[in-house]
N, C-alpha and C positions, 0 to 999 in steps of 0.2 A: 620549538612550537609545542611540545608534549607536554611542557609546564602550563601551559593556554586551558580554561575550560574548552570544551567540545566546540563551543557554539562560535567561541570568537576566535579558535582555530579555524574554523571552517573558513570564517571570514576570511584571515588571511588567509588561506591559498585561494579561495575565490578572487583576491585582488590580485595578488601574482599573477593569477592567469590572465589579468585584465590587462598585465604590466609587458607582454609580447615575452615573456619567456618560451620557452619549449614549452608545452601544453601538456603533451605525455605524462612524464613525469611528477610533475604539479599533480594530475588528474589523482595518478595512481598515490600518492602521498597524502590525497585530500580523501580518496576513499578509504585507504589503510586508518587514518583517522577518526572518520566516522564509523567505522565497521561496527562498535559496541552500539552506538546507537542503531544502525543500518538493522541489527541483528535484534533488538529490541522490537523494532519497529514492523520485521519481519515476522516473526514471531507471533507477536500480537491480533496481526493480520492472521494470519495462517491459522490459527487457533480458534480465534474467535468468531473470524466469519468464513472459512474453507475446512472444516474441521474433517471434511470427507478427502481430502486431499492425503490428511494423512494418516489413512486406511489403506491396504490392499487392493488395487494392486501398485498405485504411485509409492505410498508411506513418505511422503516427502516431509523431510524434517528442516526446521530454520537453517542449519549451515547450506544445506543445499538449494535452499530458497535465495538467503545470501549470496552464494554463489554467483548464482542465475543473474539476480539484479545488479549485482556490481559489473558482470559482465554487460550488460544491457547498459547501463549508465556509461561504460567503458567506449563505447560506440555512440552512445547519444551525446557524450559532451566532446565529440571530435568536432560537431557542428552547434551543438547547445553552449551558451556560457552564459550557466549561471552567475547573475551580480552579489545576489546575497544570500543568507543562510536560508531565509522564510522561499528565493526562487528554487534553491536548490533542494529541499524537501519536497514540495510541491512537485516538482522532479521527481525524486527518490518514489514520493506517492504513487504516481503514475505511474513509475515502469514495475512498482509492485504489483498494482492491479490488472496491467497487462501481461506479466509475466505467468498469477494467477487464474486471470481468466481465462489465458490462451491452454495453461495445463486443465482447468476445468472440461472448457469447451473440447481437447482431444479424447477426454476420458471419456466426455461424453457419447463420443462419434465415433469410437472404440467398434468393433462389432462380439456382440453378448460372445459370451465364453458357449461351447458344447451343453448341450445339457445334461444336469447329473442328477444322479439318485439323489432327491431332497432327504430322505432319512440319512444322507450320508454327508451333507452341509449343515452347518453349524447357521443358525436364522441371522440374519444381518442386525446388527444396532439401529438402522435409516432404514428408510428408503428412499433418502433423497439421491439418489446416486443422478439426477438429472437438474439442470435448473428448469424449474416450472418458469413459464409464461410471464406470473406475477412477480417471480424473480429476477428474471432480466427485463422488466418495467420498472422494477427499483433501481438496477444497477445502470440503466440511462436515466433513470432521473434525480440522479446525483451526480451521474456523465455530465450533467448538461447545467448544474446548479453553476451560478457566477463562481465566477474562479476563488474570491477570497471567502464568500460561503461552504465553496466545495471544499477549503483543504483544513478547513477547520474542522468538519462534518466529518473528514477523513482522521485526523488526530486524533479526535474525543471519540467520536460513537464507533469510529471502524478501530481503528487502532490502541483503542482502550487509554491514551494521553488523560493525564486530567487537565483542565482548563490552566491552570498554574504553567504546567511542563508545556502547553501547546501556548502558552502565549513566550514562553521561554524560549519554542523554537523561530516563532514568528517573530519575533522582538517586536512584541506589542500589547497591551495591556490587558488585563484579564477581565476587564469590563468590555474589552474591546472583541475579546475573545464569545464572552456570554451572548454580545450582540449578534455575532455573526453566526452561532451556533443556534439561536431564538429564529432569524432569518432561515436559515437553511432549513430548518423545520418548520417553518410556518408553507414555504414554497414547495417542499415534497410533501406537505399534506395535503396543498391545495391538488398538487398533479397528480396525487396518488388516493384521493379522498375517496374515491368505489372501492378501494380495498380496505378502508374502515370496517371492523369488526360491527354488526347493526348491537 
């Protein structure tokens, strides 16, 4: 199967799994597979929209992000089976942004370190070390966008995909892709329109 592009690897072992083999094994074979994309993917995320994650004191870096989600995938597809490559992302998406927000939300909930001499700390790059209000109002109302708006909204704008690669994972056309990424932002402007800049 390592002769396979990614995409239509994945397929087959998604249908093996369909086919009542041992499931384990399968699993583990279809993640050791996707892992450069997985790690791509991770990455992306972690960077571009957790960028405080990997600061002090987490410093969480992509392998260990990977990690995390393989293992989480590991447990979700004992009872999940995904059919195809576009359900099995959609997947992968999910347990990414749970994987993130739950290490977010711990950091948050943290209790403050002693206090120190500030002449003797170095001044922070942020201050975002909390999600503001407005920001977990964004992060439900992309929660909540239709499923084929949301995973495209996840590929392009969160995960930095261009519409080519994201219509490549979905196996579906890159007009098809424009449409649904046009949708999902026309629907979080409408639910998030008081947050418009006047």
């Amino acid at each position: 199967m390592n002769a396979e592009p990614t995409t239509a690897a994945i397929q087959l072992y998604l249908d093996a799994l369909a086919g009542g083999q041992p499931a384990e094994p399968i699993i583990r074979a279809l993640l050791d597979r996707a892992v450069r994309r997985l790690h791509l993917l991770c990455s992306s995320m972690l960077y571009r929209k957790y960028p405080r994650l990997t600061l002090p004191p987490l410093n969480l870096q992509p392998d260990e992000m990977v990690d995390a989600v393989v293992e989480r995938l590991l447990k979700a597809m004992r009872t999940v089976r995904p059919q195809t490559v576009r359900q099995f992302f959609a997947l992968v998406n999910q347990h990414m942004r749970w994987e993130l927000n739950d290490l977010a939300r711990r950091l948050d909930e943290e209790p403050k370190a002693l206090e120190l001499n500030e002449a003797l700390v170095p001044t922070p790059r942020s201050s975002d070390s909390v999600l503001s209000t407005n920001a977990r109002r964004m992060l439900s109302a992309i929660e909540s966008l239709p499923d084929e708006e949301r995973e495209i909204f996840d590929l392009v704008r969160i995960q930095g995909l261009t519409k080519p690669e994201a219509a490549e994972v979905l196996g579906v056309s890159a007009k098809t892709v424009q449409r649904r990424l046009n949708r999902s932002l026309l629907l979080l402007t409408k639910e998030l329109d008081d947050l418009r800049p006047t």
